[in-house]
C-alpha positions as CSV (number, residue, x, y, z in Angstrom):
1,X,6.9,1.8,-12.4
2,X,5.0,-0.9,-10.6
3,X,4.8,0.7,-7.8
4,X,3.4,3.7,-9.2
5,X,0.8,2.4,-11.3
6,X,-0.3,0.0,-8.3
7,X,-0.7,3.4,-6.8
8,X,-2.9,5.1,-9.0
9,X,-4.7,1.7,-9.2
10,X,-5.7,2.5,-5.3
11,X,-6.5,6.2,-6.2
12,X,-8.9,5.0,-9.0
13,X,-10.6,2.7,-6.9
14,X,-10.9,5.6,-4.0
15,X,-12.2,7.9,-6.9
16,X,-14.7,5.1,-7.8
17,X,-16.2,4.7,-4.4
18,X,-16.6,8.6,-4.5
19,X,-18.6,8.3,-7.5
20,X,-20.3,5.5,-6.1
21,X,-21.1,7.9,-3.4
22,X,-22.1,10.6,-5.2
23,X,-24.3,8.2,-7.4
24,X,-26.3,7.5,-4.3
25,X,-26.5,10.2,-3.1
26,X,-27.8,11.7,-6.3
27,X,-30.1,8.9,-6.6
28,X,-31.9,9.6,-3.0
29,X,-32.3,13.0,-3.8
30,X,-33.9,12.2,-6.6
31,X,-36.3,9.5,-4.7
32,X,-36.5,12.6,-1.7
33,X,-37.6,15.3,-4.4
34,X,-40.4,12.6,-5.9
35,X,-41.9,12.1,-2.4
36,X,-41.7,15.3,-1.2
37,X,-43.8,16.8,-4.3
38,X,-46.1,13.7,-3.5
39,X,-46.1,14.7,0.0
40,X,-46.7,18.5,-0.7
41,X,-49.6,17.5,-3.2
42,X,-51.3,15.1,0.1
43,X,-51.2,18.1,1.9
44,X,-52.7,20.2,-0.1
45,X,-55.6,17.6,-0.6
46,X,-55.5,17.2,3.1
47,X,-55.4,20.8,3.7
48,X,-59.2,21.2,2.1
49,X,-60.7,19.9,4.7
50,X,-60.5,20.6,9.1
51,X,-57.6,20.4,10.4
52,X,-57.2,16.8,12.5
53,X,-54.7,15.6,15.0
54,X,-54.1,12.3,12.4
55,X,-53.0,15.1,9.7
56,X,-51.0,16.9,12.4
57,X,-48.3,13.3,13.2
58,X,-48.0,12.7,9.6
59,X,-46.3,15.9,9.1
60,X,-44.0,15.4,12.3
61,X,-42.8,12.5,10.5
62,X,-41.5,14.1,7.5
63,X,-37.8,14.3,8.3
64,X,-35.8,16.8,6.0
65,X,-32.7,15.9,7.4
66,X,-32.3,12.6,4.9
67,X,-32.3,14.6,2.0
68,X,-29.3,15.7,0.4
69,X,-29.0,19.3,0.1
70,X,-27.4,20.9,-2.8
71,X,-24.1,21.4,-1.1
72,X,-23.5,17.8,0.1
73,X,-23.4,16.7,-4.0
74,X,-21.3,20.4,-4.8
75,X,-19.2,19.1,-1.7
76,X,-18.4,15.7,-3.3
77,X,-18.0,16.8,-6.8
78,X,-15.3,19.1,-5.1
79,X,-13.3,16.3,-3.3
80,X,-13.6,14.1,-6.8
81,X,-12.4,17.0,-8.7
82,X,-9.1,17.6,-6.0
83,X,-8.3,13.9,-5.8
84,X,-8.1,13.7,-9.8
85,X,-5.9,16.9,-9.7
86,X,-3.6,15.5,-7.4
87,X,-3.2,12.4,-9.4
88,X,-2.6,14.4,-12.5
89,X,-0.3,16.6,-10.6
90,X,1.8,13.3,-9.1
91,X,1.2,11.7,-12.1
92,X,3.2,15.2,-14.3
93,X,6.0,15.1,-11.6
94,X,6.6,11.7,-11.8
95,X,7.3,11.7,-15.4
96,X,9.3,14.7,-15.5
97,X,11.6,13.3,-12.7
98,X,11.9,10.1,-14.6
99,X,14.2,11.7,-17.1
100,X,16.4,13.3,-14.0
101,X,19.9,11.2,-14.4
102,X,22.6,13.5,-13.5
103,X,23.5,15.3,-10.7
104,X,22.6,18.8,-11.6
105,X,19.1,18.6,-12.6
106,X,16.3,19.9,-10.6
107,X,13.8,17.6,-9.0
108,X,10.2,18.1,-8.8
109,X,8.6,17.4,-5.6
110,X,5.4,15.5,-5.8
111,X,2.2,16.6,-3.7
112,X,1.4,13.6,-0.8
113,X,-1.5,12.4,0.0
114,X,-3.2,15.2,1.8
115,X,-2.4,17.7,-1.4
116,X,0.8,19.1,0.4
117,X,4.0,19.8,-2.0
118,X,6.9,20.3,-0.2
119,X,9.5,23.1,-1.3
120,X,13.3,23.1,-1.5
121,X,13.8,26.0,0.9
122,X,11.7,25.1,4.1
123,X,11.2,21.3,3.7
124,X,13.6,18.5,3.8
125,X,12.4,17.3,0.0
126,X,16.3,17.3,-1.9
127,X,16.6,19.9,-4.5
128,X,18.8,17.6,-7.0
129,X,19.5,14.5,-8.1
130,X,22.7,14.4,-5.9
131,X,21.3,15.7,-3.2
132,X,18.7,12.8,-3.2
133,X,21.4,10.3,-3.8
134,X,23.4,11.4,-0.9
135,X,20.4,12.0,1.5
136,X,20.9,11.3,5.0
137,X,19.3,8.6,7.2
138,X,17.0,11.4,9.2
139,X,15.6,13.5,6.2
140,X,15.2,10.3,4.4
141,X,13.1,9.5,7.2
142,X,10.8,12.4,7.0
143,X,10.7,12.0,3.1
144,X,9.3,8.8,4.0
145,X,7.0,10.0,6.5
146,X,5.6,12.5,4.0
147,X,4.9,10.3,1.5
148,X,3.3,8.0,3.8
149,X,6.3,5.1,2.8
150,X,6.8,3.9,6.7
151,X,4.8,1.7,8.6
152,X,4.0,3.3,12.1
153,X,6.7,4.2,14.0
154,X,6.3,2.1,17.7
155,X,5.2,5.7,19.2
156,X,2.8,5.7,16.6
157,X,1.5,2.0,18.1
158,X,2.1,2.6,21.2
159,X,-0.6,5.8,21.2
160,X,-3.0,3.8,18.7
161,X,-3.0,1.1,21.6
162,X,-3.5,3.4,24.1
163,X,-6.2,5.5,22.3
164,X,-8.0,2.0,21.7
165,X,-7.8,1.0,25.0
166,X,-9.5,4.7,25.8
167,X,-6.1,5.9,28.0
168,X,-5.8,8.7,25.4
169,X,-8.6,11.1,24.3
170,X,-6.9,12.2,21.1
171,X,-5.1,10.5,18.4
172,X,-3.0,12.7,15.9
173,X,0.0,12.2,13.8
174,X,2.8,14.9,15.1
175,X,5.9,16.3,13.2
176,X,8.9,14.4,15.1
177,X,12.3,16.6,15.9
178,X,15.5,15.6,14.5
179,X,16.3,13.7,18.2
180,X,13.5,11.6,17.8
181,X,14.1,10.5,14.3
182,X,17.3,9.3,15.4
183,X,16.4,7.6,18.5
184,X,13.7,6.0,16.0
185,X,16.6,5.1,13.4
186,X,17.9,2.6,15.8
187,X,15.3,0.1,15.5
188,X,16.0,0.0,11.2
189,X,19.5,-2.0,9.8
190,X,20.8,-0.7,6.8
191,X,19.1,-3.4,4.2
192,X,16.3,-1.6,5.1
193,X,16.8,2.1,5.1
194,X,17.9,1.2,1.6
195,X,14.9,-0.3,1.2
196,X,12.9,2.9,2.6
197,X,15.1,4.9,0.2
198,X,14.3,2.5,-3.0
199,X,10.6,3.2,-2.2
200,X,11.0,6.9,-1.7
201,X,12.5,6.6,-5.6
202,X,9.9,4.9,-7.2
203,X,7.5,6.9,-5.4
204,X,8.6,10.3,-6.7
205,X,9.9,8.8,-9.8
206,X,13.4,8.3,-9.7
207,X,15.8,5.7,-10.8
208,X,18.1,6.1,-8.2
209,X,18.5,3.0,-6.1
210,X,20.7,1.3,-3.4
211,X,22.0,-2.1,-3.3
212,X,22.0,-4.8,-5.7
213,X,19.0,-6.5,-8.0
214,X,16.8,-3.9,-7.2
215,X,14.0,-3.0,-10.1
């Protein structure tokens, strides 16, 4: 439960800087509308007499760019309004797979991150309780990699080190094959694939755990 609620404590604070965001943003478009009309009412003082080249560069340097348009604010209003559904959504299948204890019952696979939700028949996310306990080390692995529970794999480094060091142009996460995975699985002991597995559980809401004096 700790774990989870220090989780939605980092979603809350991602969803404040939004706000934050969106606060200033609303604010400068409020300051860009104000200057604008003042601007619009100059010109059209300016605009009863000649024309001049002076009157000419002060309207080259109105810059409408640094205003924020109408869809930037719809735009983060929208990504508020996901990021709180997801936590809801997490937050629903957490609780429900919190009163999962035997075997039989059906688990509910919690959206990650990104807004993805596995499903039983084309993901490696276990479809009951047993199937969770008895999960093997390589689809534990990509449960853990879904959920974002793993530190970066040493592929992982290795291309972040070379993408910093500008030997690689692009840096993107890919889906690993079973082969992989296990070749990967060699560098873990088994203290701490249970502890991968313990952090799976509380992440998805489960009471399921392996090894001993574990909360």
């Amino acid at each position: 439960m700790s774990s989870e609620l220090e989780e939605l404590r980092k979603q809350v604070t991602q969803l404040e800087q939004l706000v934050a965001k969106q606060t200033k943003v609303l604010s400068k478009t409020g300051q860009s509308v104000l200057e604008l009309q003042v601007s619009n009412q100059k010109r059209d003082v300016d605009n009863f007499g000649p024309p001049t080249a002076s009157k000419t560069v002060a309207r080259d340097k109105f810059d409408s760019t640094e205003f924020a348009t109408n869809d930037d604010i719809i735009g983060l209003v929208g990504e508020l309004q996901i990021e709180l559904n997801h936590i809801e959504e997490r937050s629903i299948r957490r609780l429900v797979n919190a009163t999962k204890t035997e075997e039989k019952d059906i688990l509910a696979p919690l959206p990650n991150a990104d807004g993805d939700t596995p499903d039983f028949k084309t993901s490696f996310f276990p479809k009951t309780m047993k199937e969770f306990i008895e999960i093997d080390d390589v689809n534990l692995f990509k449960l853990a990699r879904f959920y974002e529970c793993l530190p970066p794999t040493m592929k992982e480094q290795d291309d972040l080190e070379k993408f910093l060091d500008g030997k690689l142009d692009n840096l993107h996460v890919n889906d690993f094959d079973d082969a992989t995975i296990k070749k990967e699985l060699e560098n873990y002991k088994k203290d701490q694939l249970d502890d991968i597995f313990n952090e799976v559980a509380r992440y998805i809401g489960l009471r399921s755990r392996r090894g001993d004096d574990i909360w």
